[in-house]
C-alpha positions as CSV (number, residue, x, y, z in Angstrom):
1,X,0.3,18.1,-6.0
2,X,4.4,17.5,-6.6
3,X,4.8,14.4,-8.8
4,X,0.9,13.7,-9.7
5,X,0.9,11.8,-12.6
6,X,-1.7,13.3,-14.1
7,X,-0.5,17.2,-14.1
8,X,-0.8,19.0,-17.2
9,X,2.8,18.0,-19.0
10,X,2.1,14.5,-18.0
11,X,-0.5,13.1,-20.8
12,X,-1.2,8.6,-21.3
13,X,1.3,8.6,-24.4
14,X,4.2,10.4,-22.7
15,X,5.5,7.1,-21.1
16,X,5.1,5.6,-24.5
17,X,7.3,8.0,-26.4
18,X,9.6,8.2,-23.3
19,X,10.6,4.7,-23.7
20,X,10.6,4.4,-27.5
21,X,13.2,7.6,-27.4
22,X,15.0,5.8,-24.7
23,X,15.2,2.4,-26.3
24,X,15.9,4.1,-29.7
25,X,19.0,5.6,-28.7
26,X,20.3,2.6,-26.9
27,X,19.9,0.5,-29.7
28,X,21.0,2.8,-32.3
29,X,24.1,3.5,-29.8
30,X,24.9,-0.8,-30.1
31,X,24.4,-0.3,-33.2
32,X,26.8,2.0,-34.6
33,X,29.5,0.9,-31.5
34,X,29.1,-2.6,-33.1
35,X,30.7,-0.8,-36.7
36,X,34.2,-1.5,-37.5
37,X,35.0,-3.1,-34.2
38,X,38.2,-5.8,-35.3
39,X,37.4,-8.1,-32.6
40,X,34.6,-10.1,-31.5
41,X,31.3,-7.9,-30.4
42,X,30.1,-8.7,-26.9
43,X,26.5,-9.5,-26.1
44,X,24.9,-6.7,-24.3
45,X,24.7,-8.9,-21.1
46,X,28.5,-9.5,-21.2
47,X,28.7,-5.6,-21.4
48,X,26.9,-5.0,-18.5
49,X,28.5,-7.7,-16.6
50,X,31.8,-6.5,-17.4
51,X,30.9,-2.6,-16.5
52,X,29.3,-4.3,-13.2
53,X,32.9,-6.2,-12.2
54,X,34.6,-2.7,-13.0
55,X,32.6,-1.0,-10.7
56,X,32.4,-3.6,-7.7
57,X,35.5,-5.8,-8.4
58,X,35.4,-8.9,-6.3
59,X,31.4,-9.5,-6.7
60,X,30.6,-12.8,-6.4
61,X,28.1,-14.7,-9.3
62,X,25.1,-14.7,-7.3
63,X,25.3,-11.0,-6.3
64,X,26.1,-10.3,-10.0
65,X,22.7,-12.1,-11.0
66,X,20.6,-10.3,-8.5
67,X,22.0,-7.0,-9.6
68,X,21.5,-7.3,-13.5
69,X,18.2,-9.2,-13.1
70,X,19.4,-12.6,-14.3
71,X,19.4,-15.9,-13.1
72,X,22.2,-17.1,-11.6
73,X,22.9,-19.6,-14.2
74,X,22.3,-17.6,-16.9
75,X,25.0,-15.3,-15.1
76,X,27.5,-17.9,-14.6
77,X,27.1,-19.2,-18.4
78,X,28.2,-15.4,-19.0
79,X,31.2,-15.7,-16.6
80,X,32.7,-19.1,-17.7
81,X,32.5,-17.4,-22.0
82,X,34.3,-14.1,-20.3
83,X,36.8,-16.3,-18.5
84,X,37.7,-18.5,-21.8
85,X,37.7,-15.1,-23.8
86,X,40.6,-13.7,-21.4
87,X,38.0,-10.7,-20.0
88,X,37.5,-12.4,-16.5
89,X,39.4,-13.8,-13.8
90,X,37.3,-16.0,-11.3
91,X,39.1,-16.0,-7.8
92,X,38.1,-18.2,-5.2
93,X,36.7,-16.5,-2.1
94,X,38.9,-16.6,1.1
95,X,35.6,-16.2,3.5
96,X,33.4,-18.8,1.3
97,X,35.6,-21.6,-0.8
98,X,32.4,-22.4,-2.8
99,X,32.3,-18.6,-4.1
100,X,33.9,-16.6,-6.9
101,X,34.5,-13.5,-6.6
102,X,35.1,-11.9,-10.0
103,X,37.7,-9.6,-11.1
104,X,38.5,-8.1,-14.9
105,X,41.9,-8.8,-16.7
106,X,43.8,-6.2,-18.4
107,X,42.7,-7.0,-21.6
108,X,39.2,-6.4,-20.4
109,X,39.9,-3.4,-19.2
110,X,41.1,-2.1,-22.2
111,X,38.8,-3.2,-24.2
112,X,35.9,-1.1,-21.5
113,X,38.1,1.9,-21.8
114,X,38.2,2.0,-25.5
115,X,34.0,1.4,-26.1
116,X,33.8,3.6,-23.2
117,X,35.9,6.6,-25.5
118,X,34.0,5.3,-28.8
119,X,30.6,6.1,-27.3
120,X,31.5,9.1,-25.7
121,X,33.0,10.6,-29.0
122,X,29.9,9.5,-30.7
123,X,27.4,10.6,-28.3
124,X,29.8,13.8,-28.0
125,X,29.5,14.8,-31.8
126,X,25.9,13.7,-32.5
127,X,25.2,16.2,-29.5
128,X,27.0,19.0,-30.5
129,X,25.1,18.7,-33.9
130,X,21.8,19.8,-31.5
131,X,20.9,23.5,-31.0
132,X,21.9,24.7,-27.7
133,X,18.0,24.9,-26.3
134,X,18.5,21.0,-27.1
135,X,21.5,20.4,-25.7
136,X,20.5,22.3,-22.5
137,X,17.2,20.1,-22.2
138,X,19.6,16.8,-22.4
139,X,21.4,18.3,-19.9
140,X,18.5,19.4,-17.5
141,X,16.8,15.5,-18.2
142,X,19.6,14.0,-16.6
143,X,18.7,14.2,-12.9
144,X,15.1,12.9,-14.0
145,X,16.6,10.2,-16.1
146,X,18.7,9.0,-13.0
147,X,15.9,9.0,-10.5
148,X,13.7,6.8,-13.2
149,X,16.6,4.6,-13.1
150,X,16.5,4.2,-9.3
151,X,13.1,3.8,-8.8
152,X,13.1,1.3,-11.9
153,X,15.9,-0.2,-9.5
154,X,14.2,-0.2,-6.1
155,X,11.2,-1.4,-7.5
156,X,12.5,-4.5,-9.2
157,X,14.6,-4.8,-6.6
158,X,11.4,-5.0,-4.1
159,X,9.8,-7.6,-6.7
């Protein structure tokens, strides 16, 4: 049966190792981003919020929190240390005047393009150190990697 979780490459530590590899490279990934940057490291929630407002400019605070899984204080505490830090600009919402809608500045923009080209080149030369059978396999993951994502989505999404 297609996707039984029990078929013969699907064994009760494979979920285990799955998200120890996962969470491994992430945090080994902060980790060596984090070295020799000359201005102050962001938190990994003021990351995410920033790569958020690049991809849906305009998104207002409470739409933010429901799409990173935060409150929406705990969101907004994140927005007013971007906006004293110069990496957000909170605009008042022509459709609701008690809303923000949040944009990035330049200088936040920069900054996401320039840890966007660090990791890249790192992730770039620590897999071109892998054999190609390995490479290939990273490669062939990816679809699978993105549906986990969704459904990990969806499903806190639905809770």
């Amino acid at each position: 049966m297609e996707g039984d979780a029990q078929d013969e490459t699907f064994d009760e530590t494979f979920p285990e190792e799955l998200a120890d590899a996962l969470v491994g490279v992430q945090r080994l990934l902060r980790r060596r981003l984090r070295a020799g940057l000359t201005v102050p490291r962001l938190r990994g929630a003021e990351v995410e919020l920033l790569r958020l407002v690049e991809t849906r400019p305009g998104i207002g605070v409470s739409e933010a929190a429901k799409e990173l899984y935060l409150a929406g204080n705990s969101v907004s505490t994140l927005v007013n240390q971007l906006v004293k830090d110069g990496y957000l600009v909170r605009e008042q919402d022509p459709a609701d005047r008690r809303a923000a809608r949040l944009l990035l500045t330049e200088a936040a923009e920069t900054r996401l393009r320039a840890w966007q080209a660090r990791r890249a080149a790192l992730v770039g030369r620590h897999v071109a150190r892998l054999d190609a059978a390995d490479r290939e396999a990273l490669r062939a993951a990816l679809p699978a990697l993105r549906a986990l994502a969704v459904d990990l989505h969806e499903e806190a999404e639905d809770s």
